[in-house]
C-alpha positions in Angstrom: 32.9 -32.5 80.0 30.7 -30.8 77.1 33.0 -33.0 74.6 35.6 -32.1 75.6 39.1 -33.5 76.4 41.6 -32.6 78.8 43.8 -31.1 76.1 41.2 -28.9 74.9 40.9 -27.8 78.1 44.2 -26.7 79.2 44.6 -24.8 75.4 41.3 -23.0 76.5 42.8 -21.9 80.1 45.6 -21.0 78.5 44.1 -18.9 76.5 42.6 -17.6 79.2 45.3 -16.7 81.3 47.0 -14.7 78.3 43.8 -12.5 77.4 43.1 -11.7 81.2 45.7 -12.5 83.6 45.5 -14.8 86.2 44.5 -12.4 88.7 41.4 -12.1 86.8 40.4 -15.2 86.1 38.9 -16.2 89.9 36.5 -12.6 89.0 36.0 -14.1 85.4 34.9 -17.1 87.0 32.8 -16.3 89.8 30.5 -14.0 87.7 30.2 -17.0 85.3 29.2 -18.9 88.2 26.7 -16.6 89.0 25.3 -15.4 85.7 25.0 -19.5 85.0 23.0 -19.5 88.1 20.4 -17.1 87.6 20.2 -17.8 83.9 18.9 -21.7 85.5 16.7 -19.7 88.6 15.4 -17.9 85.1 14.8 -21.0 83.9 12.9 -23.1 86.7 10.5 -20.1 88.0 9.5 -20.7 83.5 9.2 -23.6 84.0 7.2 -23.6 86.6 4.8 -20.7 85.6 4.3 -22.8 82.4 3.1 -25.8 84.5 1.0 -23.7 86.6 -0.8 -22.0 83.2 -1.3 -25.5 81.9 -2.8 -26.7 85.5 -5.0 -23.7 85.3 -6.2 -24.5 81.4 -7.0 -27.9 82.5 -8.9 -27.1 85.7 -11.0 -24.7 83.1 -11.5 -27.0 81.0 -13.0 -29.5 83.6 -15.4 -27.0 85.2 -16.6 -25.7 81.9 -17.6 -29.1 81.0 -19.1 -30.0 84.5 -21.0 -26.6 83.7 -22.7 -28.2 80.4 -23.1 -31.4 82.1 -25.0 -29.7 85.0 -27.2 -27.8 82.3 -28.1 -30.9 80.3 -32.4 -31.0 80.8 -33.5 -33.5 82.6 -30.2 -34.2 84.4 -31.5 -32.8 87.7 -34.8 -34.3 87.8 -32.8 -38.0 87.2 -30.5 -37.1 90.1 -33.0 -36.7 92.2 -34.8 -39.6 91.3 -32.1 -41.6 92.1 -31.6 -40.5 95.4 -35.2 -40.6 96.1 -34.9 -44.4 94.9 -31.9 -45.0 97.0 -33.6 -43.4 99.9 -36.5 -46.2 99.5 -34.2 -49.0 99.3 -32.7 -47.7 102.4 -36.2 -47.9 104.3 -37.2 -51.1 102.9 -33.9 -52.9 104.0 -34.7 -51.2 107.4 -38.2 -52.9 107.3 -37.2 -56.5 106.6 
């Protein structure tokens, strides 16, 4: 546990008990409890709002290049062609 032994322990809760009491210590430890558990809540929602800004970059990113790809001349025009090819294709295996 964090490195330490069972003797460093006990010194530590001994300690402990003569700085605060006993009767304090169940307090001292449930607010530790506590404050370690929205320090990690903290933490996470971080976390997460950093994965959600990166998400958001990428997506960006992507449609900023689809946007130049779209505007490249003549892109349209091949498109178009294409489909009008695969159209005729269509028809002429219809036909045979």
């Amino acid at each position: 546990m964090f490195g330490l032994g069972y003797q460093e322990i006990l010194v530590i809760l001994a300690i402990l008990i003569l700085l605060f009491g006993a009767k304090r210590l169940p307090e001292i430890g449930s607010g530790l409890g506590k404050t370690i558990k929205e320090i990690r809540k903290i933490r996470d929602e971080r976390r997460a709002e950093k994965a959600e800004k990166k998400q958001d970059e990428k997506e960006s990113v992507v449609s900023e290049i689809k946007k130049e790809i779209d505007e490249i001349p003549g892109l349209k025009e091949a498109k178009e062609i294409k489909e009008t090819a695969d159209k005729i294709r269509n028809v002429t295996k219809l036909i045979k």
